[in-house]
C-alpha positions in Angstrom: 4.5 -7.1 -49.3 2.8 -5.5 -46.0 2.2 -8.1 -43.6 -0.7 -6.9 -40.3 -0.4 -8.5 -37.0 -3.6 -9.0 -35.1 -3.7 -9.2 -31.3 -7.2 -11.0 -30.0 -8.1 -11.4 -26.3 -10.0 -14.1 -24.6 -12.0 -12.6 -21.8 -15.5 -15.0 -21.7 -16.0 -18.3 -23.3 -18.0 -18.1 -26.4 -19.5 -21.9 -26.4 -22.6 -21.8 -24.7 -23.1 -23.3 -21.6 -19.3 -23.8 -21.0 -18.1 -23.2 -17.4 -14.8 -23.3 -15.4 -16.0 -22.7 -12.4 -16.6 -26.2 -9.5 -19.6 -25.1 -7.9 -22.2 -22.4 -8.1 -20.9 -19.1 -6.1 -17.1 -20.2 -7.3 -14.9 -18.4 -9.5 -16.9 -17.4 -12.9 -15.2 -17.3 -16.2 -11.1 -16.6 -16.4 -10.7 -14.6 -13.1 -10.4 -17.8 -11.7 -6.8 -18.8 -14.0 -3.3 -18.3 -13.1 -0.6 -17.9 -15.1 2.1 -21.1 -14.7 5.9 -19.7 -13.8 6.5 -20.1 -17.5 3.9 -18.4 -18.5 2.9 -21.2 -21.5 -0.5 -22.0 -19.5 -3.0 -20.8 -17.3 -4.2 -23.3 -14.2 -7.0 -22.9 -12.7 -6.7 -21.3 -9.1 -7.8 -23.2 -5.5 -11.4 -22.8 -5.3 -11.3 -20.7 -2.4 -14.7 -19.7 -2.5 -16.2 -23.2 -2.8 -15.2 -23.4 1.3 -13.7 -27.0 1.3 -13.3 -28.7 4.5 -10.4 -30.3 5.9 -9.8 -32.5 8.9 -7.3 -31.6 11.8 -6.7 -28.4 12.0 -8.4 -26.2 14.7 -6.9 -22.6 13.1 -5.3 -22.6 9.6 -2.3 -19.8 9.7 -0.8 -20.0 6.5 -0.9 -21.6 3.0 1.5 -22.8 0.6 1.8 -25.0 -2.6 4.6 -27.8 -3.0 4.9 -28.1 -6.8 6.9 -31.2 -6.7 4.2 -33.7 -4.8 1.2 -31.1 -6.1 -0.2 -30.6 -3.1 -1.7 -27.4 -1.0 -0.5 -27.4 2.3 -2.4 -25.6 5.4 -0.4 -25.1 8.7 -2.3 -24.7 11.6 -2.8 -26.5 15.1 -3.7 -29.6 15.7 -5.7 -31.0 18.4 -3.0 -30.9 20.8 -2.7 -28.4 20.3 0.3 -28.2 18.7 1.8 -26.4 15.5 1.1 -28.8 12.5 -0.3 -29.2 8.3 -2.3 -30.9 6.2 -2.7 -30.8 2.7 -5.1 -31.3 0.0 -4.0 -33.0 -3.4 -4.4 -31.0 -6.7 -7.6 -32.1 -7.3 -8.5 -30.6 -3.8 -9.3 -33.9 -1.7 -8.0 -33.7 1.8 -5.8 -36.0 2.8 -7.2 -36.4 6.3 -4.1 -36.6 8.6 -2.0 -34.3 10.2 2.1 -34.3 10.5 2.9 -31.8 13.6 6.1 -29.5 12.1 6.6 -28.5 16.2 5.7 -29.8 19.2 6.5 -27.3 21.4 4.9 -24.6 20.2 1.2 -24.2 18.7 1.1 -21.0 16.6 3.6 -19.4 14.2 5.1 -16.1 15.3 6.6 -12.9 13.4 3.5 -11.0 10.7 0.8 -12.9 9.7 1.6 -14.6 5.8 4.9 -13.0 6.2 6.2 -15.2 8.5 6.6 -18.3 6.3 8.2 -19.8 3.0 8.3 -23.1 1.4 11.1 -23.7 -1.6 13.1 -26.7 -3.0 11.5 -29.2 -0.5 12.5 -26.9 2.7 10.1 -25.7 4.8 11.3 -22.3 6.5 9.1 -20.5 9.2 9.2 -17.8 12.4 8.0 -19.8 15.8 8.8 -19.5 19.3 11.1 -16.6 18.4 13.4 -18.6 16.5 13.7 -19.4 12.2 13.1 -23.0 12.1 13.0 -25.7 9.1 11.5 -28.8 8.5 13.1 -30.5 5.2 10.5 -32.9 5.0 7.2 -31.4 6.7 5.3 -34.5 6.7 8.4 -36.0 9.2 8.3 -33.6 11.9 11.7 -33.3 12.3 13.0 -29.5 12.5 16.0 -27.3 12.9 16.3 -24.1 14.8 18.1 -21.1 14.5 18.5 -19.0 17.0 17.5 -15.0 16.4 15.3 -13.2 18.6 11.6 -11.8 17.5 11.5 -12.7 14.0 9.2 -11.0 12.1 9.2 -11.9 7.8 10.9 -14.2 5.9 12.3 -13.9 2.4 14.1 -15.6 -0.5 17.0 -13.9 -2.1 19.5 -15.1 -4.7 19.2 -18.7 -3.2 19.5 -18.3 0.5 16.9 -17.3 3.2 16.8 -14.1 5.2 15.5 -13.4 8.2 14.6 -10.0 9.9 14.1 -9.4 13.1 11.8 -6.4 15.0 14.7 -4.3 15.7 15.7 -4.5 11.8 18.5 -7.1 12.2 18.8 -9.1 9.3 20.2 -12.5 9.2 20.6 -15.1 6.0 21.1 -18.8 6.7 24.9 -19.8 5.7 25.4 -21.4 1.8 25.6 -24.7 3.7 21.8 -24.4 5.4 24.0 -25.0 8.6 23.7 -21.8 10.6 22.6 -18.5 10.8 24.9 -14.9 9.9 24.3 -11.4 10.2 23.9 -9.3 7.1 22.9 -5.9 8.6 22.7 -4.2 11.8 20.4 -1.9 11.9 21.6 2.1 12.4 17.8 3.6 12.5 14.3 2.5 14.8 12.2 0.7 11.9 10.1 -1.8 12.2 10.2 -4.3 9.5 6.6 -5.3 8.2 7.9 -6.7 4.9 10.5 -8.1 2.7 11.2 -9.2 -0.6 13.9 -10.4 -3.2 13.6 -8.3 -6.1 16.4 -6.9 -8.6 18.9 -8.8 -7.2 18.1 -6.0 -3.6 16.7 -7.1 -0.6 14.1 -5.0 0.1 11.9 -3.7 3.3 9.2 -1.9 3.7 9.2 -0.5 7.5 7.7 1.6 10.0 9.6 4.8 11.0 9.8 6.7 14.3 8.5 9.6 12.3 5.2 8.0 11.2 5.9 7.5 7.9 6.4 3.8 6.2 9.4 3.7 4.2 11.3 1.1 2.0 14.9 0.4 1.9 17.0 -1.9 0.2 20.5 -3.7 0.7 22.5 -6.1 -1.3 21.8 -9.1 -1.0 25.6 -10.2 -1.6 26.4 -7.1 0.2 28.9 -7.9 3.0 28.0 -9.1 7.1 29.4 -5.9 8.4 27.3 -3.3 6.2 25.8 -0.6 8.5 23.1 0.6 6.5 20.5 0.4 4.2 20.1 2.6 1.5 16.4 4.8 1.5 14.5 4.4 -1.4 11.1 6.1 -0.9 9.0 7.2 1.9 5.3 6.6 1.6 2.4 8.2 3.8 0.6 5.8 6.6 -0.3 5.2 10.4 2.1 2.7 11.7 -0.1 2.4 14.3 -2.9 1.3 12.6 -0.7 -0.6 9.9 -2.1 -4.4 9.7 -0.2 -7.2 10.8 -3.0 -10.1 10.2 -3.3 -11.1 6.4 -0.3 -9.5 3.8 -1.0 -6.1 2.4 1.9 -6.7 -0.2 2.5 -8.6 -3.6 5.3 -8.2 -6.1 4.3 -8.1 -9.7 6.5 -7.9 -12.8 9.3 -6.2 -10.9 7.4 -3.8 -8.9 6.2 -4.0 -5.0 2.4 -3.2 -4.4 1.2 -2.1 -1.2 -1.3 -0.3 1.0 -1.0 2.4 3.0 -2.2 2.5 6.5 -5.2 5.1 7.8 -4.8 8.8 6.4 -7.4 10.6 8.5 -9.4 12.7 6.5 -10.5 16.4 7.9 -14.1 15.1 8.7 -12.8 12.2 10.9 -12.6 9.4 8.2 -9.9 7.6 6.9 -8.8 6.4 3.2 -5.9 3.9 2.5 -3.6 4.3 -0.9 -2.7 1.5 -2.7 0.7 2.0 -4.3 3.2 0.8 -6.2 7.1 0.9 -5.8 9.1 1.1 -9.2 12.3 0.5 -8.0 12.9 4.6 -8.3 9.8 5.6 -6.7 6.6 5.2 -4.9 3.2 5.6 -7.5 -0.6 6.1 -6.0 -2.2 3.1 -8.1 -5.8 3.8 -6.1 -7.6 5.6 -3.3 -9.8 3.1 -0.9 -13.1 4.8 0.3 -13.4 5.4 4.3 -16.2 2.3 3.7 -13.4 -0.6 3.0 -10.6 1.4 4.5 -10.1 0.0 7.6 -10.8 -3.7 7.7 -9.5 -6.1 10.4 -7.4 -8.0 8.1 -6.1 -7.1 4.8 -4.4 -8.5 2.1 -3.3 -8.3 -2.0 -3.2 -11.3 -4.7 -2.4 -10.1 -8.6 -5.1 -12.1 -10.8 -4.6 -9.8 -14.1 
């Protein structure tokens, strides 16, 4: 006998008066829902917009959740100043203390939200020109590797990598005890972004010719590879390409990003946002010269 599947979607609540959002001005309806890494639930996402305060910090830098003590942690400075977090609880009450992750240093280094990653209980991040860890970051006790001008982080089948402004690439031994080389670099790019993805380790960069490009390695490739392979070239300014906030998200296996300034003939601008397959790179949208060029910039997938 025929048998018809239905697919319905949810997009509004249909009780009356029902609301998900904390506070008027706050996140209305389900734009405001994440989907959990098992993708069995949706969770509500931080209510941003709501403008919580915290005590402590001076200049919040960077953001990240540990799922094991639910908490959000800020990292910023302290009073000191002096580079340091906080953290609010999953019901977003502050803790109200501060645990200093360096006290040598007070701001993080390397690109802005690029610069920092938190996994398995290990805090890695780019300061005073050097990778650093903290395995607890409420102890304040840290580890240093030495690289020089560290610009982004990334995770790739298990173990860190680091890469540098002149394109060197380093990932942290299997023992978390040191640091080796996995590439040197045979062309001038600047590296303003990497990523695990496909089992690659891939980087979008600035070229001498003007042009942002992405390449890929291995990321079990060998210490003594010489080059990475080219996968696409995309158009941009590197001049003008931002380094505050993170123009770049990865969403169900493909890389999203924005383009820098493409002048226009009558003097304006317009920035692309594309996507990167694996094979290619796609225009997704074209940003109007009114929203082209803002001071910071940044992506987030929400559906």
């Amino acid at each position: 006998m025929p048998i018809k599947l239905h697919r319905h979607y949810l997009n509004q609540w249909h009780t009356a008066g029902r609301h998900i959002h904390r506070v008027d001005g706050d996140f209305y309806q389900l734009t405001g829902l994440y989907p959990s890494l098992d993708r069995q639930e949706l969770r509500r996402a931080p209510a941003v917009s709501s403008h919580l305060t915290h005590a402590g910090l001076t200049d919040v830098e960077n953001m990240f959740f540990d799922a094991a003590n639910v908490r959000y942690v800020l990292v910023g400075q302290d009073t000191t100043p002096d580079l340091a977090c906080t953290y609010f609880s999953s019901a977003w009450s502050a803790v109200g203390a501060t645990y200093v992750l360096n006290s040598s240093v007070a701001v993080l280094d390397g690109l802005s939200l690029r610069n920092l990653f938190y996994a398995h209980g290990t805090l890695w991040y780019i300061c005073d020109d050097k990778m650093r860890k903290n395995d607890d970051y409420t102890s304040g006790s840290d580890s240093a590797f030495a690289g020089e001008s560290g610009h982004v982080i990334s995770y790739v089948g298990g173990r860190i990598y680091v890469v540098e402004a002149d394109m060197y690439i380093h990932r942290i031994l299997t023992d978390g005890s040191d640091l080796e080389r996995h590439y040197d670099p045979a062309d001038d790019i600047m590296p303003l972004y990497s990523v695990g993805l496909k089992d690659d380790l891939l980087i979008v960069g600035s070229a001498e010719c003007g042009e942002l490009r992405v390449y890929r390695t291995g990321a079990y490739a060998k210490t003594g590879i010489r080059r990475l392979q080219d996968m696409a070239s995309l158009p941009g300014d590197p001049a003008g390409y931002p380094t505050a906030g993170c123009p770049f998200c990865v969403h169900d296996n493909d890389v999203y990003m924005l383009s820098g300034d493409m002048a226009n003939p009558d003097g304006t601008v317009t920035r692309d946002l594309l996507a990167y397959t694996g094979y290619r790179v796609e225009r997704v949208a074209r940003i109007p010269d009114a929203s082209a060029s803002p001071s910071s910039t940044g992506e987030v997938w929400r559906g």
